[in-house]
TIVEX-775444 format. One record per residue: residue in one letter; x, y, z of N, C-alpha, C in turn. Coordinates in Angstrom, 2 decimals, m for minus. Each point is the difference from the previous one (the first is absolute). Layout:
% residues N
> A / X / Y / Z / X / Y / Z / X / Y / Z
...
END
This chain:
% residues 198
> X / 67.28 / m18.47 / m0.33 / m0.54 / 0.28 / m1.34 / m0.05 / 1.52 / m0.21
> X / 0.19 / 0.40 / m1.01 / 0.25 / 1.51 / m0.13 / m1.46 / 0.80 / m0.54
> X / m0.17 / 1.39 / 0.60 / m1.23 / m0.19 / m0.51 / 0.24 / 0.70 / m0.65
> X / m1.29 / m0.04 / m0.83 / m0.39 / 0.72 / m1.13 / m0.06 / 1.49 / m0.21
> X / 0.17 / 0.76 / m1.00 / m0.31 / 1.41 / m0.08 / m1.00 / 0.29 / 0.10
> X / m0.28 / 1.34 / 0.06 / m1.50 / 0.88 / 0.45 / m0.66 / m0.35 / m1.53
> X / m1.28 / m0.26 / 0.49 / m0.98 / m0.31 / m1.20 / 0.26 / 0.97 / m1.24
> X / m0.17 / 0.11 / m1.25 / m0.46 / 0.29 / m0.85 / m0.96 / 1.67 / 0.02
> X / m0.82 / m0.46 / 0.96 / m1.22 / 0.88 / 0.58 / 0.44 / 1.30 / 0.28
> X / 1.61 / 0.03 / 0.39 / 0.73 / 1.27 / 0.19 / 0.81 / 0.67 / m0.97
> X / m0.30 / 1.40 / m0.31 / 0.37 / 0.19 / m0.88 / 1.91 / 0.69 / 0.77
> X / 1.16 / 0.28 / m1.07 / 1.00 / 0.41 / 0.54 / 0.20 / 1.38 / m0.48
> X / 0.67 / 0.51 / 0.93 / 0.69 / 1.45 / m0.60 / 1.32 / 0.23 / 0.19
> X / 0.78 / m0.66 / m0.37 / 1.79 / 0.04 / m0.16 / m0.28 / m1.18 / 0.70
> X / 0.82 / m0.05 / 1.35 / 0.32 / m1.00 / 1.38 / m1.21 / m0.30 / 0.39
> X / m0.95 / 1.58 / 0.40 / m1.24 / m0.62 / 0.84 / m0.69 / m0.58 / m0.65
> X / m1.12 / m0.79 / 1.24 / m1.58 / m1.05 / m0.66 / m0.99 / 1.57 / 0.55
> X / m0.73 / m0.27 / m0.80 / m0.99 / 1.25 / m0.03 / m0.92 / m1.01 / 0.68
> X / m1.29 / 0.47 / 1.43 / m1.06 / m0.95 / m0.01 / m0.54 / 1.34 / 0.04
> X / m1.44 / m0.06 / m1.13 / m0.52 / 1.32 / m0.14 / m1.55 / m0.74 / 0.72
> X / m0.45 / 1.06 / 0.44 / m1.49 / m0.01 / 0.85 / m0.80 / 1.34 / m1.11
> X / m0.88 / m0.54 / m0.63 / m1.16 / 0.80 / m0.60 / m1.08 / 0.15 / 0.60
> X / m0.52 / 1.16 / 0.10 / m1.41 / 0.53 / 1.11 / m0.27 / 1.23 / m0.24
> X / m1.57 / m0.07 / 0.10 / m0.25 / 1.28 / m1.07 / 0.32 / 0.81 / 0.98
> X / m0.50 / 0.45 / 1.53 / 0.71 / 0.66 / 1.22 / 0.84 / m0.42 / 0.51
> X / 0.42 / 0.72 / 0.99 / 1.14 / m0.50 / 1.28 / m0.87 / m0.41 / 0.88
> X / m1.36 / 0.62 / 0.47 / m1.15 / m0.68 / 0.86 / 0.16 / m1.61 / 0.06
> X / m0.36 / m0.25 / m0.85 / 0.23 / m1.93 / m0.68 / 1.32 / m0.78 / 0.92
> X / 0.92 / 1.25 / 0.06 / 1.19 / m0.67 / 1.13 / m0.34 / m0.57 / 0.96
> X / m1.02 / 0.63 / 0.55 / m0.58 / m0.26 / 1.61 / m0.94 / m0.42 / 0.26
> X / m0.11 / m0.46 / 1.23 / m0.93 / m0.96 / 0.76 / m1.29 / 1.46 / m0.04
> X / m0.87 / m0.33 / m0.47 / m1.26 / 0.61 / 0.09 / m0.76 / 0.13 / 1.60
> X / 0.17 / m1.22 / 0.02 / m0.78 / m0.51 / 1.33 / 0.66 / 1.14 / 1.81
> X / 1.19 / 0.57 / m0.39 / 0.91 / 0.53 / 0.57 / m0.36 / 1.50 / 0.52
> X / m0.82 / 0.02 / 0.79 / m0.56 / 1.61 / 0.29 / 1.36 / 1.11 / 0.17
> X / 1.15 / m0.23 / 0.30 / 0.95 / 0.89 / m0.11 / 0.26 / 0.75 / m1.23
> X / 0.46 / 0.90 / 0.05 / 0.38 / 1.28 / m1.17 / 0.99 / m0.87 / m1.21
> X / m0.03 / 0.30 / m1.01 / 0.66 / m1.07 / m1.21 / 1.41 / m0.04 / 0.40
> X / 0.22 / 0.62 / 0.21 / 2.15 / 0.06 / 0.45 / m0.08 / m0.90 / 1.28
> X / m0.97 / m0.23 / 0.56 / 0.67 / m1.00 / 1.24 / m1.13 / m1.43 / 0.33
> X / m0.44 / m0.13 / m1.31 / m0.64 / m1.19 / m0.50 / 0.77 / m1.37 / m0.25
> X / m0.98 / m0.78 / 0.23 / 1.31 / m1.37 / m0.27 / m0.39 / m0.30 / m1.80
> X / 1.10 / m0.64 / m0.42 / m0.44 / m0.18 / m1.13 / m0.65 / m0.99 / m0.72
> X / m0.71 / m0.20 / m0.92 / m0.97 / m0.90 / m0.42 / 0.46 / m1.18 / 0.00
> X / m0.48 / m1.71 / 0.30 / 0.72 / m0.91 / m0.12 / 0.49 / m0.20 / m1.12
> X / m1.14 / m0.07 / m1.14 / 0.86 / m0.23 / m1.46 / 1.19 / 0.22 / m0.22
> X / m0.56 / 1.70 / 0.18 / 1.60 / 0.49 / m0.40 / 1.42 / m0.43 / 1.20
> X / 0.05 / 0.26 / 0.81 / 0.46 / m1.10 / 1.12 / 0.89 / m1.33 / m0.37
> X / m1.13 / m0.92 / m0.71 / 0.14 / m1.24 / m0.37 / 1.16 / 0.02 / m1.29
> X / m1.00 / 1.40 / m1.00 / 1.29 / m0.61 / m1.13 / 1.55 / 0.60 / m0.25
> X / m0.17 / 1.23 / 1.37 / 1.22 / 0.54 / 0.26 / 1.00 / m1.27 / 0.30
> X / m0.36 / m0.92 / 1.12 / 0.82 / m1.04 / 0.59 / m0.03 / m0.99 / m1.01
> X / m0.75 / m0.44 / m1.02 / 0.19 / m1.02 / m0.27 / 0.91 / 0.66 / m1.06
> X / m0.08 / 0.90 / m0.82 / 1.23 / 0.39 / m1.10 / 0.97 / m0.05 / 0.73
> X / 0.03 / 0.62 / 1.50 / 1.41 / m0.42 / 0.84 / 0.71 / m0.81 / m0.05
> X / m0.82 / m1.14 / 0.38 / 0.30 / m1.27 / m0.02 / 0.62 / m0.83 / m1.29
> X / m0.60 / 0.25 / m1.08 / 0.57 / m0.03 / m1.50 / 1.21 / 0.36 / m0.53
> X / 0.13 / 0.98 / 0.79 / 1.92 / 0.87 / m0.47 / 0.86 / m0.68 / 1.29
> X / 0.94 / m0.33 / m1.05 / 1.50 / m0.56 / 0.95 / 0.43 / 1.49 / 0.88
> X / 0.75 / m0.40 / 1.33 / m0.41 / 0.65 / 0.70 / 1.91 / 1.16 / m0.40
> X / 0.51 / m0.32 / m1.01 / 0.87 / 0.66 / m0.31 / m0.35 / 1.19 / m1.24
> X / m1.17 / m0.04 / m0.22 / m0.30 / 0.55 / m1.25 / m0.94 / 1.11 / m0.07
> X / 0.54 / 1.48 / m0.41 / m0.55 / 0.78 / 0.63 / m1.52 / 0.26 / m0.53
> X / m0.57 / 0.61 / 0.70 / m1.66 / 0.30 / m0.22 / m0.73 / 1.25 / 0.11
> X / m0.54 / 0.32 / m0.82 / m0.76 / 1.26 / m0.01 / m1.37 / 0.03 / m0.02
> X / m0.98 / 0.73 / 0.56 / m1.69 / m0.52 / 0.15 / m0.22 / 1.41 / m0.86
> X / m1.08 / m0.35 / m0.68 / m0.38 / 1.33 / m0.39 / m1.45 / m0.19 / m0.06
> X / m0.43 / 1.10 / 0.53 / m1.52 / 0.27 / 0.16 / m0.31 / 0.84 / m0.78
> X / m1.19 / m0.40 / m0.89 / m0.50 / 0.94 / m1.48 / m1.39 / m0.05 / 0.29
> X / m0.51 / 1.31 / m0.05 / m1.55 / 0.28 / 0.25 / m0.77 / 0.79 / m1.42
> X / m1.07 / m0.57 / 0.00 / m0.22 / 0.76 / m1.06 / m0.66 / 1.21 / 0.52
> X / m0.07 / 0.61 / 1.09 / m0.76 / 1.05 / m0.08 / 1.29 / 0.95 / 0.04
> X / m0.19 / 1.44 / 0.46 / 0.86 / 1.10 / m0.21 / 0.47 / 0.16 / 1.58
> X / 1.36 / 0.97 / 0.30 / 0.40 / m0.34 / 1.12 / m1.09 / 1.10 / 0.69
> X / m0.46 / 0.89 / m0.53 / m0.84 / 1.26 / 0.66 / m1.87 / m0.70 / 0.62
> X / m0.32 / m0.99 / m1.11 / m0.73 / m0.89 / 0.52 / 0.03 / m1.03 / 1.46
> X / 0.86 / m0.03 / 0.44 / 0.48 / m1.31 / 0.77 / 0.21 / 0.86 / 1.38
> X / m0.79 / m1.03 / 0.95 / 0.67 / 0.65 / 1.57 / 1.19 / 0.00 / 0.53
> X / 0.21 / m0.25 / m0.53 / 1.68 / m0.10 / 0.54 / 1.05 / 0.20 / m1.19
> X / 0.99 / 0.95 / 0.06 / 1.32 / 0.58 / m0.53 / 0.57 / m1.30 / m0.40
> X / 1.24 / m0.21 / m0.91 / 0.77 / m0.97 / m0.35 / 0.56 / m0.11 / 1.85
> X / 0.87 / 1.25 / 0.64 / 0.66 / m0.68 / 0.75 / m0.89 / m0.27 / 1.25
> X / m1.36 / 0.45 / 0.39 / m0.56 / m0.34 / 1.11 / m0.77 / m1.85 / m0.50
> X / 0.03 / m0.32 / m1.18 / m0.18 / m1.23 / m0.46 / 1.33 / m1.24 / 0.43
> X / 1.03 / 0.61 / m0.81 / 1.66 / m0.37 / 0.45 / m0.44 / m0.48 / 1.15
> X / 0.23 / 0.78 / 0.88 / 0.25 / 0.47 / 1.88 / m0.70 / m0.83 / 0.59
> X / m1.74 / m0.83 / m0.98 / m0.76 / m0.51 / 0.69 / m0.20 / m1.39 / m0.13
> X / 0.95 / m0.34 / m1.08 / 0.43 / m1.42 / m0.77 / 0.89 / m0.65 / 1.02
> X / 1.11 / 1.27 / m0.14 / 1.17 / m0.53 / 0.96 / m0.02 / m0.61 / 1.63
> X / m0.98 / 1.10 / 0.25 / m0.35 / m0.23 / 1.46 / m1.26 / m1.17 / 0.44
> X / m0.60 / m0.52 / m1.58 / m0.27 / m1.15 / 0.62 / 0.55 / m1.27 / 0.09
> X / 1.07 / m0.05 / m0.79 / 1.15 / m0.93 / m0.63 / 0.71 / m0.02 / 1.62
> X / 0.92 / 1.15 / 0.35 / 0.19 / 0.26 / 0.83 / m0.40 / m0.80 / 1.83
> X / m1.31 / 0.61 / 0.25 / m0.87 / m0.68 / 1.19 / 0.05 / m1.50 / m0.75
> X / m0.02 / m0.82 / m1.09 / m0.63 / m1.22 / 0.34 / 1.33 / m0.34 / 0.30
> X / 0.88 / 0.00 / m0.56 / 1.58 / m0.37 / 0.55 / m0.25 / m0.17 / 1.16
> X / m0.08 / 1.18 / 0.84 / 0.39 / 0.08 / 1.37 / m0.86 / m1.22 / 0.92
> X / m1.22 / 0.42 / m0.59 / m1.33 / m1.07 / 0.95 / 0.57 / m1.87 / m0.88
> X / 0.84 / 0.27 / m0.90 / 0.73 / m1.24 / m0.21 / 0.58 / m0.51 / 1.33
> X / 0.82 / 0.94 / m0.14 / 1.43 / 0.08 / 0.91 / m0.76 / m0.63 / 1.71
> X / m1.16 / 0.67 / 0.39 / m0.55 / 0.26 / 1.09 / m0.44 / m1.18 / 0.28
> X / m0.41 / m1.06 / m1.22 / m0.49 / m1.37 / 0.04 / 0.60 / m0.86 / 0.45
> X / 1.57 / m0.08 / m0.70 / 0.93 / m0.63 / 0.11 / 0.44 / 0.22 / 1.57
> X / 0.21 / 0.93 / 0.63 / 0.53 / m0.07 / 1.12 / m1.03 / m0.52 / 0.93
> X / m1.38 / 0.55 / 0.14 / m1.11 / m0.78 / 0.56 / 0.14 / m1.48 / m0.40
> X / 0.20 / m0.32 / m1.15 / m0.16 / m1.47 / m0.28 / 1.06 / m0.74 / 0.92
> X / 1.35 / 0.54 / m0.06 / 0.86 / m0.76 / 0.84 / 0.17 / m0.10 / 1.24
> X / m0.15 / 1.36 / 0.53 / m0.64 / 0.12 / 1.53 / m0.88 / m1.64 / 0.18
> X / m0.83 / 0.00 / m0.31 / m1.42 / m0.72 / m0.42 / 0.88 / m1.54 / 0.58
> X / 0.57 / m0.05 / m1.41 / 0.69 / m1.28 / 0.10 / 1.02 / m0.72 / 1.40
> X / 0.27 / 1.56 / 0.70 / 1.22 / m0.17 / 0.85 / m0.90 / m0.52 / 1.89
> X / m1.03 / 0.81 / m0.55 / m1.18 / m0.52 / 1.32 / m0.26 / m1.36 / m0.01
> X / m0.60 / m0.31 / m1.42 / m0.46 / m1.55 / 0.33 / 1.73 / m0.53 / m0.13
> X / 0.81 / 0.10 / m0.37 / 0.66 / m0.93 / 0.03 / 0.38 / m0.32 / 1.73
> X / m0.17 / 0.98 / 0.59 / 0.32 / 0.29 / 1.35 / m1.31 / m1.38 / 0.62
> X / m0.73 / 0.22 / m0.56 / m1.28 / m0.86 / 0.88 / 0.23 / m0.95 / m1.07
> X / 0.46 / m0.84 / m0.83 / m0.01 / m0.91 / m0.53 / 0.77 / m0.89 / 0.42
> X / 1.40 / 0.57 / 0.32 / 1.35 / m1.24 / 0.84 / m0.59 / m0.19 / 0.84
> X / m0.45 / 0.20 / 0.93 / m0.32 / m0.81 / 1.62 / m0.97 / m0.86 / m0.43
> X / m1.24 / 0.43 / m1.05 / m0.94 / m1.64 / m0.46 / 0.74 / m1.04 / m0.78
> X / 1.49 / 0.31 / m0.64 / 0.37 / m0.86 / m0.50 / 0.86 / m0.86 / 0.89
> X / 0.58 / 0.52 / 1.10 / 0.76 / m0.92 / 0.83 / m1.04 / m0.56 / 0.86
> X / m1.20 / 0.52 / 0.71 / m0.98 / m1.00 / 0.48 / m0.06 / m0.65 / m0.57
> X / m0.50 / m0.16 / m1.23 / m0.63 / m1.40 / m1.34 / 1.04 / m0.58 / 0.00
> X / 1.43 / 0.14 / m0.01 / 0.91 / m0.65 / m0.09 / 0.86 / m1.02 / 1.27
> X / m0.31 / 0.78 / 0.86 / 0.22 / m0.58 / 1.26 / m0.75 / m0.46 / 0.41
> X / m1.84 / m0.17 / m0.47 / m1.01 / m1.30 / 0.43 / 0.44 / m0.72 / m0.87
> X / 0.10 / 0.11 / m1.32 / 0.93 / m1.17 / m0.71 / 0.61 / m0.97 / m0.07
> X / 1.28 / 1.07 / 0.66 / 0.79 / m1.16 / 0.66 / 0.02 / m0.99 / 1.08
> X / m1.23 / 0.39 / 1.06 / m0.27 / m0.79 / 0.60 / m1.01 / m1.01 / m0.08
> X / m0.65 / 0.31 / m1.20 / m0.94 / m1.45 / m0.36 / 0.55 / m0.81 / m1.24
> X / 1.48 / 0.01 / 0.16 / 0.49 / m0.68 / m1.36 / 0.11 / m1.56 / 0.66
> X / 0.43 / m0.19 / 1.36 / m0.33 / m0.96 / 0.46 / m1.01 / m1.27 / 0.06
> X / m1.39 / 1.05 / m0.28 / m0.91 / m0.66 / 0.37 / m0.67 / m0.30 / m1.81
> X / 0.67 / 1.15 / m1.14 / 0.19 / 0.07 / m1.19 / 0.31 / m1.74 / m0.69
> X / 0.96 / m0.17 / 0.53 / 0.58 / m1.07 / m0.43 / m0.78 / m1.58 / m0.16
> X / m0.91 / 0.19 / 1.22 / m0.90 / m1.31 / 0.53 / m1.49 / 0.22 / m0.55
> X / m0.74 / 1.31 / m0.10 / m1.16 / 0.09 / m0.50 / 0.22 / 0.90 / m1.05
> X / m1.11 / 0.03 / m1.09 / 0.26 / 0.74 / m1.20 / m0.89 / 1.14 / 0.38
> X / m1.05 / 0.05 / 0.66 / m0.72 / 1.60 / 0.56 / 0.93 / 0.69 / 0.63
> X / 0.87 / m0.34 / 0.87 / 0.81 / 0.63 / 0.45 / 1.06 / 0.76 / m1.28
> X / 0.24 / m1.02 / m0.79 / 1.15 / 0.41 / m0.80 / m0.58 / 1.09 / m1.23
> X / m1.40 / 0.05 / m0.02 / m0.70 / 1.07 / m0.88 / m0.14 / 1.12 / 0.64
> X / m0.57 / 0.16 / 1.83 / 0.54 / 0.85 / 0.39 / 0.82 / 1.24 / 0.25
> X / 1.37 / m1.10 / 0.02 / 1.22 / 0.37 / 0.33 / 0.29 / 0.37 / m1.41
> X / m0.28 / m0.28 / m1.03 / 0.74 / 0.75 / m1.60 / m0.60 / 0.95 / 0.11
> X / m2.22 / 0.09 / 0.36 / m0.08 / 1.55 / m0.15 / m0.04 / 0.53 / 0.91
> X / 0.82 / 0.45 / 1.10 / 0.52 / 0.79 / 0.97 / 1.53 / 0.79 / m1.14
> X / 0.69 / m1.40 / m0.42 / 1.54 / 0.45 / m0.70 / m0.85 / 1.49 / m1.18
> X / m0.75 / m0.87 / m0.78 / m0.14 / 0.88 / m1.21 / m0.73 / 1.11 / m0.11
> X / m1.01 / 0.66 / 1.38 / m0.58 / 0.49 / 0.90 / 1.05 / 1.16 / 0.24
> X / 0.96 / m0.61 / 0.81 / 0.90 / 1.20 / 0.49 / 0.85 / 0.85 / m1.00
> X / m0.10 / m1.04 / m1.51 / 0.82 / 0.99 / m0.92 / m0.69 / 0.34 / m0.62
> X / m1.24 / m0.26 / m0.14 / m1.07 / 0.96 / m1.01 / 0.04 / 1.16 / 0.59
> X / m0.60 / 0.21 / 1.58 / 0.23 / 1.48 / 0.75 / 1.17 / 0.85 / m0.47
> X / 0.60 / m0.36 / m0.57 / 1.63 / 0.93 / m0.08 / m0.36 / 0.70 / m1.46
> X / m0.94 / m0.64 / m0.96 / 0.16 / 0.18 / m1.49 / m0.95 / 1.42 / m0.11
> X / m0.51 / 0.84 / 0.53 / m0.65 / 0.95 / 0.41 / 0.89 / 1.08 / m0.16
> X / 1.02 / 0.17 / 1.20 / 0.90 / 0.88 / 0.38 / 0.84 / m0.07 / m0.88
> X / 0.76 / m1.81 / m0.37 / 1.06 / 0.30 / m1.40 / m0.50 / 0.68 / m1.32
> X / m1.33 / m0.66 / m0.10 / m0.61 / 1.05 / m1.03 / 0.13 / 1.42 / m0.01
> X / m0.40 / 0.89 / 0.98 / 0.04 / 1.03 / 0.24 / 1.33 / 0.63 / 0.23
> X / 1.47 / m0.33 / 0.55 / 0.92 / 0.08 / m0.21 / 0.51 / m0.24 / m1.18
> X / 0.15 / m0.48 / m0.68 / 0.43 / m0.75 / m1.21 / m0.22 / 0.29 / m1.37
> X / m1.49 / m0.25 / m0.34 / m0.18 / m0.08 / m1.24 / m1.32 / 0.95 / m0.63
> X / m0.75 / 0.31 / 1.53 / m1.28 / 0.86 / m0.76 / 0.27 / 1.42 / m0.23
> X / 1.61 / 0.55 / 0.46 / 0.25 / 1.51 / m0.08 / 0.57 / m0.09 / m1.51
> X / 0.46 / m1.01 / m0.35 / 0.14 / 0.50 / m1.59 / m0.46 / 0.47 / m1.39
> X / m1.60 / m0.51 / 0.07 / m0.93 / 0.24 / m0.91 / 0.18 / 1.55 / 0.20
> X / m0.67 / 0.54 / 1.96 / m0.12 / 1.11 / m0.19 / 1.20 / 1.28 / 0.05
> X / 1.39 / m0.96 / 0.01 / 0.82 / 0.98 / m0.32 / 0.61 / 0.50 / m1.56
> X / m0.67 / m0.76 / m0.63 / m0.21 / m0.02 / m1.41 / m0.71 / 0.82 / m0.45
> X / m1.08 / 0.29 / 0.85 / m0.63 / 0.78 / m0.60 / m0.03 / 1.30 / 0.21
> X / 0.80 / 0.49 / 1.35 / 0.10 / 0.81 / 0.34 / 1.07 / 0.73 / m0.46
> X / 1.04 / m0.61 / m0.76 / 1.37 / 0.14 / m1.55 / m0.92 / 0.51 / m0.96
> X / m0.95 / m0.76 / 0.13 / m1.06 / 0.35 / m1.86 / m0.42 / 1.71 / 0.55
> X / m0.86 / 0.47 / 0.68 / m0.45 / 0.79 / 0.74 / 0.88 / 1.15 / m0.38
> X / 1.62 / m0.41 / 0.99 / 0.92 / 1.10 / m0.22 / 0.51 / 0.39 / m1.25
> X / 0.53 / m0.75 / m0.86 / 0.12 / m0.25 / m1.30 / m0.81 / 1.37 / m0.86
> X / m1.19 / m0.58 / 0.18 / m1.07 / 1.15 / m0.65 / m0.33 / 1.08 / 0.60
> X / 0.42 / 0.22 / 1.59 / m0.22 / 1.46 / 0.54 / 1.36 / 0.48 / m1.00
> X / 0.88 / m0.43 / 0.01 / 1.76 / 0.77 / m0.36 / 0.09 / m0.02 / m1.52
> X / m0.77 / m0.48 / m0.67 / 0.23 / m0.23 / m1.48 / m0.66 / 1.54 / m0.48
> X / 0.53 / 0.46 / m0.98 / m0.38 / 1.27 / m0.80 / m1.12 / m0.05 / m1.21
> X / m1.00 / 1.39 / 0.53 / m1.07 / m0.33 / m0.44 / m0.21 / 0.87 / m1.23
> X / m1.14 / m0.13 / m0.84 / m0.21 / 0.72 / m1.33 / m1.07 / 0.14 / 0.25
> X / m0.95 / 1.40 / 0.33 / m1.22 / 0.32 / 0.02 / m0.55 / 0.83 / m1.22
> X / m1.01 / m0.63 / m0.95 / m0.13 / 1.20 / m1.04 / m1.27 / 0.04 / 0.06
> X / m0.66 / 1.07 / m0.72 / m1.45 / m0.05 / 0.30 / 0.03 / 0.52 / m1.73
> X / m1.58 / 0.00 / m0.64 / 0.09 / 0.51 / m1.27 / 0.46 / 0.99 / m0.47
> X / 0.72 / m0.28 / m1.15 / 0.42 / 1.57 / m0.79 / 0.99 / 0.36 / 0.75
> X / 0.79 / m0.91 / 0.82 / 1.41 / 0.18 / 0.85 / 1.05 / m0.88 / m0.43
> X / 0.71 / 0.95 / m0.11 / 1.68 / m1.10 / m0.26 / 0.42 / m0.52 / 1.80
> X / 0.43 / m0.99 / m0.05 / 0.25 / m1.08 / 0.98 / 0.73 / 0.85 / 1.06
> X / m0.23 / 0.05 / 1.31 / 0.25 / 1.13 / 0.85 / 0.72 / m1.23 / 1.45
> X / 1.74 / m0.05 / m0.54 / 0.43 / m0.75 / 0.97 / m0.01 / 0.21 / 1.53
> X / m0.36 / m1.07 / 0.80 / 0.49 / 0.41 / 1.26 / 0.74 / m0.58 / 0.38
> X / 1.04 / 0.15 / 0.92 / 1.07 / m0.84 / 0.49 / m0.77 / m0.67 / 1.69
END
């Protein structure tokens, strides 16, 4: 099914989707709670949240521009357009990576238990097979002997998980992440014409 275009909600400028962020400071960017100096602060979830989810909204062929508009003045604000830039990027940046860092932990992860999962599945399987005998003549036996079978392949669904299918959510997101560290930004503050950064 094909999806849909970027909401409405975005406005365009030629090719690009504009996702504009309004805030009366650049402070508002960041995690408050964050005793580090504003340039090496993490950034606020909100803003966080609706960076990725406009991400998520634009087809991933279609180019994008963020622009951050403050209403205060840039001489007001702790931080310069580009020590702001520098501090956007670099958190866009790190979550990628601690993406990246998941994913390989995750599969590692997966490659251990799968390691300790085959030998419980050929035990369960090889008591199995030897009470199919006795399977045949009593039905405790034969309830047994099924959950020993279905026993030894549940153990496996752990590791296939973890191999398989749980690195994709977070390699998705770690595309969204990069996406918006590399996308070109528009920082203006009041009484400023739009001050591109690449």
């Amino acid at each position: 099914m094909p999806r849909e275009p970027a909401p409405e909600r975005y406005r365009r400028e030629g090719e690009k989707i504009l996702v504009e962020l309004h805030l009366h400071s650049p402070e508002q960017l960041f995690d408050l709670r964050d005793p580090a100096p504003f340039h090496d602060r993490d950034l606020a979830d909100d803003a966080v949240a609706y960076l990725l989810a406009a991400m998520e909204d634009v087809r991933k062929h279609e180019a994008v521009e963020f622009r951050f508009i403050f209403a205060c003045r840039e001489e007001q604000s702790a931080l310069t357009s580009d020590e702001l830039e520098a501090a956007i990027r670099a958190h866009f940046r790190y979550e990628h990576d601690r993406a990246q860092r998941q994913r390989v932990s995750n599969r590692r992860q997966g490659q251990k238990t799968l390691l300790a999962a085959l030998p419980v599945l050929a035990v369960a399987l090889a008591i199995s097979a030897r009470l199919e005998s006795y399977a045949s003549t009593h039905t405790a036996w034969k309830v047994v002997r099924e959950g020993l079978t279905i026993f030894g392949w549940v153990v496996l669904w752990n590791p296939i998980d973890a191999l398989l299918f749980s690195g994709w959510p977070i390699r998705e997101r770690a595309l969204l992440f990069q996406r918006i560290e590399r996308s070109p930004y528009r920082i203006v503050f009041a009484s400023q014409e739009p001050t591109a950064v690449s």
